[in-house]
VOGU-3710 file (C-alpha; in Angstrom, 3 decimals, decimal comma):
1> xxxxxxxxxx> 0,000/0,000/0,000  1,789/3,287/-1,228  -0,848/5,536/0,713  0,700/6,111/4,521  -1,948/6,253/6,178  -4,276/2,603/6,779  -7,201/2,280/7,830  -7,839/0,754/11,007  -11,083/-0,668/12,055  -12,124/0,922/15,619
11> xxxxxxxxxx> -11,936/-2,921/16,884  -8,365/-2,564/16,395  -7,777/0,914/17,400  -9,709/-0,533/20,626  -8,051/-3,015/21,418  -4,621/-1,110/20,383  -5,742/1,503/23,504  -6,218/-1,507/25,710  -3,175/-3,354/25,170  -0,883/-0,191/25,099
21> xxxxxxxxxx> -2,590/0,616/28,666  -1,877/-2,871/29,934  1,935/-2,884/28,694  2,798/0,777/30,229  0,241/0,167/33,333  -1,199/3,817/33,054  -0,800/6,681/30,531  -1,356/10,394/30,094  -3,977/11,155/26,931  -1,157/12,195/25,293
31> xxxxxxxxxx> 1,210/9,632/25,444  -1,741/7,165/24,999  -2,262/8,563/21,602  0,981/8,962/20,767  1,676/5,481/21,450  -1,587/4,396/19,869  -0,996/6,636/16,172  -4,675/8,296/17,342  -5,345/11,550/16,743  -6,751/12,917/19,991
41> xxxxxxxxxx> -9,594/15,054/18,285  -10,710/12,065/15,735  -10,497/9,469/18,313  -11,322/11,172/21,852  -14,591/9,362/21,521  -12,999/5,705/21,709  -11,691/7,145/24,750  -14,689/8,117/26,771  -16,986/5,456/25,433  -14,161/2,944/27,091
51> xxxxxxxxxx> -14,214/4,965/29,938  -18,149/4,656/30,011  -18,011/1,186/29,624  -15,648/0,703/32,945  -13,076/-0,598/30,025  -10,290/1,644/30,904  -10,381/4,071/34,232  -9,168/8,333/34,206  -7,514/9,362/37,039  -7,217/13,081/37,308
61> xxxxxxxxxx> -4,983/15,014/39,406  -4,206/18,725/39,490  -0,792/20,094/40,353  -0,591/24,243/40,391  -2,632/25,342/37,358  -2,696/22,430/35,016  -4,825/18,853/35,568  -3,400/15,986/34,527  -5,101/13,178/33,205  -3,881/9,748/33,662
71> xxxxxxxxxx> -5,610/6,565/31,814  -5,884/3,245/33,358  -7,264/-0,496/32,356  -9,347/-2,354/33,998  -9,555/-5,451/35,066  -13,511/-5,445/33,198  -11,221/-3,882/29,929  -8,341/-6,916/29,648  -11,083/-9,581/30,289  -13,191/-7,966/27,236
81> xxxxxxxxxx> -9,784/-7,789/25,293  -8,977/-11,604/26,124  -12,458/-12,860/25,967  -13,062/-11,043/22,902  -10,953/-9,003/20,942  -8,394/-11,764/20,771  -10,768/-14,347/19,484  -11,996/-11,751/17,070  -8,771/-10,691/15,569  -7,626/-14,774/14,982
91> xxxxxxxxxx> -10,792/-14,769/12,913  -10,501/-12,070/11,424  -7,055/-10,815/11,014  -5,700/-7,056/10,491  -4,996/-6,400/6,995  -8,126/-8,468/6,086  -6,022/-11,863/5,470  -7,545/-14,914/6,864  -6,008/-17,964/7,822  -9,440/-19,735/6,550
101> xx> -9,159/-22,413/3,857  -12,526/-21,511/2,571
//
């Protein structure tokens, strides 16, 4: 694919926030996008409906002036991610390629 940016299904890009979470155990917004390749204005809404969903936790603190927001998972988030996410992608891969001999 010549074109830099891919698509990625918001299954992935879901599952992407979890995992990232998991591996650095909690993240600023920032950082969590960064990490991620999100674009905090396009994607902000992944973010709360997780949070909504008691997939992933905020945590805000406020030092001087400036609040800080710090992203968690949850325990409810790597269970859906395990119990769901992972079985998904094995069926049906990123990129669209199957490992289906139909």
């Amino acid at each position: 694919m010549t074109n830099s940016k891919k698509y990625r299904d918001r299954i992935y890009i879901i599952k992407d926030i979890i995992l990232t979470l998991s591996e650095y155990g909690q993240l600023n917004q920032t950082s969590l996008f960064s990490f991620c390749g999100l674009n905090i204005t396009k994607h902000k809404t992944i973010l709360d409906n997780l949070e909504q969903n008691e997939m992933i936790q905020r945590i805000e603190t406020v030092e001087g002036k400036r609040t800080i927001t710090i992203f968690k998972v949850t325990s409810k988030g790597m269970a859906f991610c395990n119990e769901i996410l992972e079985p998904f992608e094995n069926l049906f891969p990123r990129g669209g390629h199957s490992n289906s001999k139909f």
